[in-house]
LUMDRENPA-160953 format. One line per 4 residues: number of its first residue (from 1); their letters; for each residue z, x, y of C-alpha. Coordinates in nm, 2 decimals. Example, Ala and Ser with C-alpha at 12.3 -4.5 7.8 and 13.67 -1.06 7.14 Angstrom:
! LUMDRENPA-160953
1> as> 0.78,1.23,-0.45; 0.71,1.37,-0.11
END
This chain:
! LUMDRENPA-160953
1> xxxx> 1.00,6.60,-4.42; 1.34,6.45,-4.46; 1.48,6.38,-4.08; 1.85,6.39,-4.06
5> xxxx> 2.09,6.20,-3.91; 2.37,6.33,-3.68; 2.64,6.20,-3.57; 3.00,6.20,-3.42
9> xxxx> 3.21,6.32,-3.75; 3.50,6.11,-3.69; 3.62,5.85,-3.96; 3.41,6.04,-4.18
13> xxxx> 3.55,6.33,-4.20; 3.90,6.33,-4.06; 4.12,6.61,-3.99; 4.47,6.49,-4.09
17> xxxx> 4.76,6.66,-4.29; 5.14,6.65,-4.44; 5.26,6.61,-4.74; 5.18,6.47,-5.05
21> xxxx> 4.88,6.48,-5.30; 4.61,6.66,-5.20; 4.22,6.83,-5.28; 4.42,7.14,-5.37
25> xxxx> 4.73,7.03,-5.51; 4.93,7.00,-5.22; 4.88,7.35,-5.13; 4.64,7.58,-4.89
29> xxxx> 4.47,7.85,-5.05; 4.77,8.15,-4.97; 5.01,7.88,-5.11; 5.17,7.78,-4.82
33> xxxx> 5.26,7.37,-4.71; 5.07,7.31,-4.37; 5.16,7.01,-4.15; 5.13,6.96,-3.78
37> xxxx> 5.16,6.66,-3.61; 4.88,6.46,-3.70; 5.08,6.20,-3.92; 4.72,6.05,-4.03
41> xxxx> 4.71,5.90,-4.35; 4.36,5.96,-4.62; 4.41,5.69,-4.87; 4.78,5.64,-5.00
45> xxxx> 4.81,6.07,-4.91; 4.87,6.28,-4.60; 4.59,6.60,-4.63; 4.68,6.95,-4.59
49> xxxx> 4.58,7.09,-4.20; 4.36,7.32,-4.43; 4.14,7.02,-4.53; 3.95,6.71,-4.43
53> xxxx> 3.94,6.32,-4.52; 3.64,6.20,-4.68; 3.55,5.81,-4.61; 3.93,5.75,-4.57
57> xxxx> 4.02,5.81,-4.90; 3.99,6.20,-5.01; 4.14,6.54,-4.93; 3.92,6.84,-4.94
61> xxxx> 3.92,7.20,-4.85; 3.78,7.26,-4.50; 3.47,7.45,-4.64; 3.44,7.80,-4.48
65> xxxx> 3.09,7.93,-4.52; 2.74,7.78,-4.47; 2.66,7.64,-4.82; 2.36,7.82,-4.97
69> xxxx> 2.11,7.70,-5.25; 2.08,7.89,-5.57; 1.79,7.94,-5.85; 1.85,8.06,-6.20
73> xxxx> 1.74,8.43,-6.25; 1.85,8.46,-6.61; 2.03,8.23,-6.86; 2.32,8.06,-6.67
77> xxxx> 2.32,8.35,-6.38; 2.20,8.22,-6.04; 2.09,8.41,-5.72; 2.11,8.21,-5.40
81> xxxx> 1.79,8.25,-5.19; 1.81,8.02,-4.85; 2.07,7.76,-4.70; 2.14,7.48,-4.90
85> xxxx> 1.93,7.13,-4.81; 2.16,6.86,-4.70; 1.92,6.68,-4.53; 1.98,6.35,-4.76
89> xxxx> 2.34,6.34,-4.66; 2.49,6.19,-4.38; 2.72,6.35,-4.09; 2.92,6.06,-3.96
93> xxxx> 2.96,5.77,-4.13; 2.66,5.47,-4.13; 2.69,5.15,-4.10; 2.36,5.00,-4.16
97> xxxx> 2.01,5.13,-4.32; 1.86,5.30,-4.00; 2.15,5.51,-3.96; 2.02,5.69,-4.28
101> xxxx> 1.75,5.96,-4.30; 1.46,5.91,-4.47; 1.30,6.09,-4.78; 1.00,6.29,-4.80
105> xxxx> 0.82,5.95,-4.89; 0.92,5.79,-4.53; 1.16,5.54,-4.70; 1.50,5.48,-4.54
109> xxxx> 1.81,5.59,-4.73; 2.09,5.29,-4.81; 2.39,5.28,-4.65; 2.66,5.21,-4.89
113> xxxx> 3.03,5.24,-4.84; 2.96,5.48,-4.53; 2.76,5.69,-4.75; 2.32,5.70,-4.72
117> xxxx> 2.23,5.64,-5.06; 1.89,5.62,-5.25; 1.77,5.24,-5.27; 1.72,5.12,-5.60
121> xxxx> 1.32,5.23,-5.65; 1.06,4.98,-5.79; 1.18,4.74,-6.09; 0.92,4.90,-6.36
125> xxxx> 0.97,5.02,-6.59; 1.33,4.83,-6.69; 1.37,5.02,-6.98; 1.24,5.42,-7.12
129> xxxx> 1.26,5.65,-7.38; 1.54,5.85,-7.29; 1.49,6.24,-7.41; 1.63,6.57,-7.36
133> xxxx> 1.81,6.87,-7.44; 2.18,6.85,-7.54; 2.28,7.17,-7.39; 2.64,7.35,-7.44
137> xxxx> 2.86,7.55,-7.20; 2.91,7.85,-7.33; 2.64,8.06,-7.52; 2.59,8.08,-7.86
141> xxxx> 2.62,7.73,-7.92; 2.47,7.49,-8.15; 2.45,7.17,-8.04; 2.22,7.03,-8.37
145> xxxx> 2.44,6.75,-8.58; 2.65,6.63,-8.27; 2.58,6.27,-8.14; 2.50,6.12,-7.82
149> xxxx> 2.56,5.74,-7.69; 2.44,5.54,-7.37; 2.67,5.30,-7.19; 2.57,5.10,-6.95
153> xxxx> 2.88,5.05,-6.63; 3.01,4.76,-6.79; 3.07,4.88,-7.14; 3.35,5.06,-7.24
157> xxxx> 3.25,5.46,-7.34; 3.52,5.50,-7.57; 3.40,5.22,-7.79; 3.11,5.23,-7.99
161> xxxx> 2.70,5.18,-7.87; 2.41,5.01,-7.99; 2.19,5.32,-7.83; 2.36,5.59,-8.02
165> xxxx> 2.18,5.89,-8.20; 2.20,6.19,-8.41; 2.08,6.51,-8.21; 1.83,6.70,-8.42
169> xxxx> 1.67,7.05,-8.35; 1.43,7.15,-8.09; 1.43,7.48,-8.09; 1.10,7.52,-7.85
173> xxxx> 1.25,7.35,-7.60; 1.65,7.37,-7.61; 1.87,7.68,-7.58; 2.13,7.48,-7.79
177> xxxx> 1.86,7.36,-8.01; 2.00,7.02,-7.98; 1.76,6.71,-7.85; 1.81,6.37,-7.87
181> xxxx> 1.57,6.07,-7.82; 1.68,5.69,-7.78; 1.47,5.42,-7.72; 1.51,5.09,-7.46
185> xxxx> 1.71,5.25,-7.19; 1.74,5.05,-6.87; 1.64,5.19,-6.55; 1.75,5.18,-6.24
189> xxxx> 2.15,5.15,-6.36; 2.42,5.35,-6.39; 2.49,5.49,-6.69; 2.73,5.74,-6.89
193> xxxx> 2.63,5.98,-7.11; 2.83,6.08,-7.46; 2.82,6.35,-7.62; 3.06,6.39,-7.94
197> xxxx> 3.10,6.56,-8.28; 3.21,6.40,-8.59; 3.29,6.72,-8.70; 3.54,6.82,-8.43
201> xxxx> 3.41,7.15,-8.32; 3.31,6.99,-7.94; 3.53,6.83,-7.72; 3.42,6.49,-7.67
205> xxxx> 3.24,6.43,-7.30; 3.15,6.18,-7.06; 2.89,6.19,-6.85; 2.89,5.96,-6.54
209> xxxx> 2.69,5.95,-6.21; 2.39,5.93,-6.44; 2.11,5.66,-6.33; 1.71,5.72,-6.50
213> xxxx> 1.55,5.63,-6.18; 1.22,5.43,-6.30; 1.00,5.61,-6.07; 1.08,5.93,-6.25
217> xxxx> 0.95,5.82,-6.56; 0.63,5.91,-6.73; 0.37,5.66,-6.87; 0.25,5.78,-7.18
221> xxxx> -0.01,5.48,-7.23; 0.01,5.15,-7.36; 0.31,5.09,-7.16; 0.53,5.34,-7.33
225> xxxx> 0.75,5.53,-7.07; 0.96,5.81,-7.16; 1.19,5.97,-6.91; 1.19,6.33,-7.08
229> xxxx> 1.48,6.60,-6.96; 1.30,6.85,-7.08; 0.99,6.86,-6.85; 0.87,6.83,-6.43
233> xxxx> 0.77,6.54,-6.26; 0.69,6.47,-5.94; 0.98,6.31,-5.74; 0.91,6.10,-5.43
237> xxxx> 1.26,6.16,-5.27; 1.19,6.54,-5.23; 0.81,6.56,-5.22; 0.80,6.81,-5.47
241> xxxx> 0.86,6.89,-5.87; 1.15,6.89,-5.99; 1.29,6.98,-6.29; 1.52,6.72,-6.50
245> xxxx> 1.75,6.89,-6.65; 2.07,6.72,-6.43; 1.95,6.42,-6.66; 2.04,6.64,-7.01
249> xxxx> 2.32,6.58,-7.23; 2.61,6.81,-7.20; 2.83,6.95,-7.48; 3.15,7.19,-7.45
253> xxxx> 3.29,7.35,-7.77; 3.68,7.29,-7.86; 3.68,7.70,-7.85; 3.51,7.68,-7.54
257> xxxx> 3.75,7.46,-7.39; 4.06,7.67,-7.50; 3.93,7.99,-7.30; 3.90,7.81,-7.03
261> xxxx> 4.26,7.65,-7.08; 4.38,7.98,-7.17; 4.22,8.20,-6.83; 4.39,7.91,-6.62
265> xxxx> 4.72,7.97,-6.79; 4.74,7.64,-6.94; 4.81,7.67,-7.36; 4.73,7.27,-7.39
269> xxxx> 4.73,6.98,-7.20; 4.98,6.72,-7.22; 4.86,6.42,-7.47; 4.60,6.21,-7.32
273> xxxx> 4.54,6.38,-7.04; 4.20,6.49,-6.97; 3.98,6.72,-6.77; 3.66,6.66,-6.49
277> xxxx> 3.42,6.93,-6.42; 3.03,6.98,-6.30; 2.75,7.12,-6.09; 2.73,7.04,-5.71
281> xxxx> 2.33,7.09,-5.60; 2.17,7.03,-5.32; 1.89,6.77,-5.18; 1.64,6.99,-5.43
285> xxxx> 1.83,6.93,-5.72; 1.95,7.33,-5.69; 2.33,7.45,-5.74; 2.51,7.49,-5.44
289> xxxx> 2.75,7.80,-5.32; 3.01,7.72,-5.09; 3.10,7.37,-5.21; 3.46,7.23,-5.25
293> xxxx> 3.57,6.95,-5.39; 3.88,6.69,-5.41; 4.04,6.41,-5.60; 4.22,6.07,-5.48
297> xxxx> 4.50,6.20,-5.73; 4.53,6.55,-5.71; 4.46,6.72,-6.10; 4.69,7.03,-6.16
301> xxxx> 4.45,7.27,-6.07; 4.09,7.25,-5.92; 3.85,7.58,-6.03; 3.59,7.72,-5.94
305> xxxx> 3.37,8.00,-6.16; 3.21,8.31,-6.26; 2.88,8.39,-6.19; 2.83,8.50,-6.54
309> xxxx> 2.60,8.43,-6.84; 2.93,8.26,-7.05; 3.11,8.12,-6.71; 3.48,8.14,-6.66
313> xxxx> 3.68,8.00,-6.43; 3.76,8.22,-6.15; 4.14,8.19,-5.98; 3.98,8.40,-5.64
317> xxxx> 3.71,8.19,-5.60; 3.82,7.93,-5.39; 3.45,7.72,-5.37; 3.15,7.68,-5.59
321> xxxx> 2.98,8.00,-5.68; 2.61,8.07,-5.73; 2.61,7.81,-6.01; 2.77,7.50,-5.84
325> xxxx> 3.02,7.45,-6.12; 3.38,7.31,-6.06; 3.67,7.15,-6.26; 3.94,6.95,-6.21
329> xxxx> 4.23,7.02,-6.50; 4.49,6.82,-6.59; 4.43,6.47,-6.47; 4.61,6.17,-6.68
333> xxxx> 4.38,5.92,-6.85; 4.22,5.64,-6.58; 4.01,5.55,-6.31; 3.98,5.87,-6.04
337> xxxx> 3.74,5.94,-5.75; 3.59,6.25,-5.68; 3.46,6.43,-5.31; 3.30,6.74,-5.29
341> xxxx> 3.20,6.88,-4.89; 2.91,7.19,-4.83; 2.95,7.33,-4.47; 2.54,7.30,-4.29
345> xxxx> 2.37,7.61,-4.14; 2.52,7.44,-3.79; 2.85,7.48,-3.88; 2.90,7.09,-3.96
349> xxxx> 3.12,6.95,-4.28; 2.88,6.79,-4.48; 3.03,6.49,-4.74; 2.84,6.47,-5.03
353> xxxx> 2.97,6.15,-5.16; 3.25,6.00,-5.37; 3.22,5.91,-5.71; 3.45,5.70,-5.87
357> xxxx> 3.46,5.80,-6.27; 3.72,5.75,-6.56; 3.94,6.02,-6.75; 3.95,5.90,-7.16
361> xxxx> 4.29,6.13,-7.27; 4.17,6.49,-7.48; 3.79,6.45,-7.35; 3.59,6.61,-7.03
365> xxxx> 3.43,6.39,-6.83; 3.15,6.52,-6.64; 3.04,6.46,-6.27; 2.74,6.62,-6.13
369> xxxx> 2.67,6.57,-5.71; 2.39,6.57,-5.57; 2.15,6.24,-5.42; 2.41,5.94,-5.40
373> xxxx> 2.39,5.65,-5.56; 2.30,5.34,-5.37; 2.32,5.09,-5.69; 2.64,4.91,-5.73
END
């Protein structure tokens, strides 16, 4: 069992408020300003008294309900069934190693930048066979004749990469029908994930926070190891199978994009500007409800969604439905951090992180939450 660590939630998670840029665009949810007298600063910004500091550097909604873990009942609609586990997270913020839990292997998390993190796992293999599903959001969609690159963090995703394929069909395995395969993949490294069309009809995405942990990996003789999205393995960290579909490629139509544009009132976005959006889950790897989420620099809106077969955003929905998903609309082209918070069954904030990820103007870049990242 994963033990968890509890703490004073001080630095951590700090109440402060004012003015200024904020997890919800400098407003609380009935659209009124809220200051008191706190004065405390959360970066460069003052938060709302509706929300919380993350690691001294993000505003977020104060969640409100007790975060709940959700399974997938039918193609992209989710039932919740028990509280969420955010047992691999961290209350207060650590300092060292042994002020992180451990996973279901007895291993100590990392601490890193306050955060308990998962340690970089053993060294082989350095490099897999990278396969999946290249699903879409939406339905109906057709991911076949698209392309999908690797990056490693210190190569430049809008540029061009040596590990870049044509998806082709797989239609036993896929919904879209799209699969990919690429060879000599490092492990054990963070990564981003393109997906793009040469043809135009899918926004181009970006897909960070995405790291092929080498113990994942299956050895399929003669010291061939694939890391395949598409199947179960048995993961150390939660004791159990999992799934790996966090690890898929991820496509989002142009038409696709414009309905969601469209039910948040926005006709375009201004010229390179971009979007962020992805799934919260829980120490399971399953979508969390309940979750909010906030940026360093404030996007125009943050949404939540629709619990629905072809998701739309939702403007009453004020955190993560049954399926996890949020988006971040309207942030300029650059360097941005991300926080999202889940409320415990004991009433406690929970921070689930920050990523730091980069907006390329008229893409989507995608950020999914769930174990953090302890590799630099």
């Amino acid at each position: 069992m994963i033990r968890t660590t509890i703490g004073v939630v001080a630095l951590f998670l700090a109440a402060c408020s004012g003015s200024g840029e904020s997890g919800d665009g400098g407003q609380d949810a009935d659209g009124s300003q809220v200051t008191d007298n706190n004065g405390g600063l959360c970066g460069a910004a003052h938060c709302l008294g509706s929300e919380i500091c993350v690691n001294s550097s993000v505003c977020v909604s104060k969640p409100d309900v007790a975060a709940q873990a959700c399974v997938e009942v039918q193609e992209n609609v989710y039932q919740c069934q028990e509280p969420a586990d955010l047992s691999c997270h961290n209350l207060s913020p650590c300092t060292t190693d042994p002020d992180c839990p451990q996973d279901a292997s007895g291993k100590t998390l990392s601490c890193r930048s306050g955060f308990c993190a998962v340690p970089p796992p053993a060294a082989a293999p350095a490099s897999v066979t990278y396969k999946g599903c290249v699903d879409a959001f939406g339905i109906n969609q057709n991911t076949v004749g698209t392309r999908l690159a690797v990056y490693t963090g210190s190569q430049d995703p809008s540029k061009s990469s040596p590990l870049d394929v044509e998806v082709v069909e797989d239609r036993d395995h896929c919904s879209s029908y799209g699969s990919f395969s690429i060879a000599n993949v490092p492990t054990n490294t963070p990564l981003v994930v393109k997906s793009y069309d040469p043809n135009g009809g899918f926004v181009t995405t970006y897909k960070y926070n995405v790291v092929l942990w080498a113990d994942l990996a299956t050895d399929e003789g003669g010291g061939n190891f694939v890391f395949d999205a598409r199947t179960q393995v048995q993961d150390p960290r939660t004791g159990s199978e999992i799934e790996l579909l966090p690890w898929r490629g991820y496509a989002i139509s142009q038409a696709t994009y414009n309905v969601i544009l469209l039910t948040l009132g926005i006709s375009r976005l201004p010229t390179g500007h971009g979007a962020v959006a992805g799934t919260v889950r829980d120490c399971k790897y399953r979508p969390i409800r309940g979750a909010r989420c906030g940026f360093v620099q404030a996007p125009d809106q943050i949404a939540y969604f629709n619990n629905a077969e072809n998701p739309r955003p939702d403007k009453a929905q004020k955190f993560t439905n049954n399926n996890g998903l949020y988006a971040g609309i309207d942030l300029p082209a650059g360097k941005h951090r991300i926080s999202c918070v889940a409320q415990d069954a004991q009433g406690n904030p929970v921070p689930l992180g920050e990523i730091p990820f980069t907006i390329f103007g008229d893409g989507i870049t995608i950020v999914n939450l769930d174990w953090v990242s302890g590799l630099p």
